[in-house]
N, C-alpha and C positions, 0 to 999 in steps of 0.2 A: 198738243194739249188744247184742250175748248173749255170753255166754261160752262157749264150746265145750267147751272142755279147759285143763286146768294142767298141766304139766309140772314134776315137783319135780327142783332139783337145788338144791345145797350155797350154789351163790357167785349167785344171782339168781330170782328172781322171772320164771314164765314163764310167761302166761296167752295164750289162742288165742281171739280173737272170731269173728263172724261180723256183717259190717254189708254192705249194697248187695251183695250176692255178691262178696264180698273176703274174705279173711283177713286178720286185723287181728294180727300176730305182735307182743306186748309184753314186755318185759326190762324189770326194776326191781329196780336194787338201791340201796339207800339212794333217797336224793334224785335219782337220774340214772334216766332212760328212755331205752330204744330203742326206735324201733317201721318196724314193715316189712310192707306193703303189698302183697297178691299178689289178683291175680284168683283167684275158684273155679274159672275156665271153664281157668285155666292149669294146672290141680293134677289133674287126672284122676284121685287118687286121695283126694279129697278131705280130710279131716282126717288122716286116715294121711298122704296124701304131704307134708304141712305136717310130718309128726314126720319125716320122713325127712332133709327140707330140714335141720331143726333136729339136725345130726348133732355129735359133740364138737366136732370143729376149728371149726365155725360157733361154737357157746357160747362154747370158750377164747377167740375171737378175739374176741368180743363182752366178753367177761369182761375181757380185756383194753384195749380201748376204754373200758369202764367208767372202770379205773384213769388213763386217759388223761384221759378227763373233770374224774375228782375233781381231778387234778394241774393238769390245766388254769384249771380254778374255783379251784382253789385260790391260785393266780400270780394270776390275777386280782382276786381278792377284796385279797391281801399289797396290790398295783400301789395299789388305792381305800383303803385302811385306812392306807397310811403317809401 
């Protein structure tokens, strides 16, 4: 697996692989991952159409999933700790 590209933005961690002729899309912020899965053979415009894919509304809504997570781990972890 290689890296392709990073994409900086404010609220997460955005790095672009390349493994088997896939795009390997990864989000981290803190302790939580997202990752997303695309054929190269589907993106005819190869790492470009991956930045296009990754447009604001996709980020917020990933950004927002994020907070969903922590919230979630976090009920969870309260649920085993008392």
């Amino acid at each position: 697996m290689r890296v392709i590209a990073e994409l900086p933005h404010p609220d997460c961690k955005i790095t672009i692989f390349s493994m088997n002729q896939k795009f390997i899309i990864k989000l981290e912020k803190g302790s939580f991952e997202q990752i997303y899965k695309l054929s190269e053979l589907d993106i005819a415009e190869g790492v470009n159409g991956v930045f296009q894919i990754l447009d604001a509304e996709f980020i917020n809504t990933a950004v927002e999933r994020f907070n969903k997570m922590r919230n979630d781990f976090n009920a969870a972890y309260k649920r085993y700790d008392s």
